[in-house]
C-alpha positions as CSV (number, residue, x, y, z in Angstrom):
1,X,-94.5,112.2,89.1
2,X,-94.0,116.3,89.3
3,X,-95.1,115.9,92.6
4,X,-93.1,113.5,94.1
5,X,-90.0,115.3,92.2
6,X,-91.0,118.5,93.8
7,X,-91.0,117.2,97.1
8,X,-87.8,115.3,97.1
9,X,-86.6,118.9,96.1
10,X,-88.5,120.9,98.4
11,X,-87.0,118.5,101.1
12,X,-83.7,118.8,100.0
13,X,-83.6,122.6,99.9
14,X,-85.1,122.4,103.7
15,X,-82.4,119.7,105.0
16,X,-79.6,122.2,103.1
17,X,-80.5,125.2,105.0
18,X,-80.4,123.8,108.1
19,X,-77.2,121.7,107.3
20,X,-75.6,125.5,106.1
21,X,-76.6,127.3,109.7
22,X,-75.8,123.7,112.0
23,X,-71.8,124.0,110.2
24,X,-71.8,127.9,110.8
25,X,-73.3,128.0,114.4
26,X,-70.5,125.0,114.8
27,X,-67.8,127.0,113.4
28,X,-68.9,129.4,116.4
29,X,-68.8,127.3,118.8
30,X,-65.9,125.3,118.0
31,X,-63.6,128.9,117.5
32,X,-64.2,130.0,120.9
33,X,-63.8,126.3,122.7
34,X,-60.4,126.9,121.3
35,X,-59.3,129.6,122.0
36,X,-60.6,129.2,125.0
37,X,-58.5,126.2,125.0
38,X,-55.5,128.0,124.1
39,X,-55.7,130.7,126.7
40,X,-56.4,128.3,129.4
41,X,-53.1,126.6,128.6
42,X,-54.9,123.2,127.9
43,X,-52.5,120.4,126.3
44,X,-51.1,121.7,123.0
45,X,-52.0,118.9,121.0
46,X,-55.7,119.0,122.6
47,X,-55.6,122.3,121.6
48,X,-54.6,120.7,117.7
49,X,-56.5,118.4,117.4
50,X,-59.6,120.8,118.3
51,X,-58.0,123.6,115.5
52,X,-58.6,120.0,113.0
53,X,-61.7,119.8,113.5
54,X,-62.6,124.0,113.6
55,X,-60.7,123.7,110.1
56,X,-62.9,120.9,108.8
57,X,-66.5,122.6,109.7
58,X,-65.2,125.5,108.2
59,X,-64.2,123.5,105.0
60,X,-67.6,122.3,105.1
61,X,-69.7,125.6,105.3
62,X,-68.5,126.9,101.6
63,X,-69.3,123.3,100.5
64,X,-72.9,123.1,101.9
65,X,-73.5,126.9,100.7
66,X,-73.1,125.2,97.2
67,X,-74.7,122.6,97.4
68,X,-77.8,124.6,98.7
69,X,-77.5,127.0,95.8
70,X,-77.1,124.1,93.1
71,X,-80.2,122.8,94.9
72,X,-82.4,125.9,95.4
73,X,-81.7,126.6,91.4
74,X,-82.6,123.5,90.6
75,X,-86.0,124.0,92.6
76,X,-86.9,127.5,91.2
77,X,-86.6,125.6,87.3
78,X,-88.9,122.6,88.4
79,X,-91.3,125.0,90.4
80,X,-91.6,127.0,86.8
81,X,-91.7,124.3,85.1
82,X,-94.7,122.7,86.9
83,X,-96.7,125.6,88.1
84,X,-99.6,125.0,86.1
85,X,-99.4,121.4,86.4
86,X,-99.4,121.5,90.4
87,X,-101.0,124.6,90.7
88,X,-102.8,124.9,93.8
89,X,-101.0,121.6,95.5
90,X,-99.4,121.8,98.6
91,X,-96.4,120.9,97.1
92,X,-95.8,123.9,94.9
93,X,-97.0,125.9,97.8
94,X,-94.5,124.4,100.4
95,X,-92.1,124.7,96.9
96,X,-92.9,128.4,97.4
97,X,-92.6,129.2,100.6
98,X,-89.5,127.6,100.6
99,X,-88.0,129.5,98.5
100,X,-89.1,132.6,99.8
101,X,-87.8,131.6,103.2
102,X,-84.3,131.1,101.5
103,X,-84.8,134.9,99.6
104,X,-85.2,136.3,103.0
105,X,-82.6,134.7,104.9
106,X,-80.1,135.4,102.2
107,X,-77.5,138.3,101.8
């Protein structure tokens, strides 16, 4: 059962990161299609409606960003609290490596 909890885990942490970077790299995009937008004179409410949706995928980035850090806590306790059960499964080490990928990439 430790397994399969790990996993699910595990797989969320994974689908969290890349959900945080796909809502930042959009955020990018979207701020320069408008202004782009903007300075080529495009239809004002065009223009609006694209500043919506720039707001809302920039709404979403401190909301995923929790999420992931509720989720990667929530990892490191099950990960210490089943390292001798699962020791030497690829589960704890995917477990691991996850969240040594996350350490890395964070600030």
């Amino acid at each position: 059962m430790a397994s399969r909890k790990l996993t699910i885990k595990t797989n969320v942490v994974i689908r969290l990161i890349k959900e945080v970077e796909s809502y930042k790299q959009e955020v990018i995009v979207l701020t320069d299609k408008v202004q782009k937008m903007s300075d080529a004179g495009e239809d004002e409410y065009e223009v609006r409606q694209q500043g919506r949706v720039l707001d809302d995928s920039k709404r979403m980035v401190p909301d995923s960003e929790r999420r992931l850090d509720k989720a990667v806590h929530e990892l490191r306790e099950l990960v210490a609290s089943s390292s001798t059960e699962l020791a030497d499964t690829p589960e704890l080490a995917l477990a691991q490596s996850t969240l040594a990928d996350f350490d890395k990439a964070a600030p």
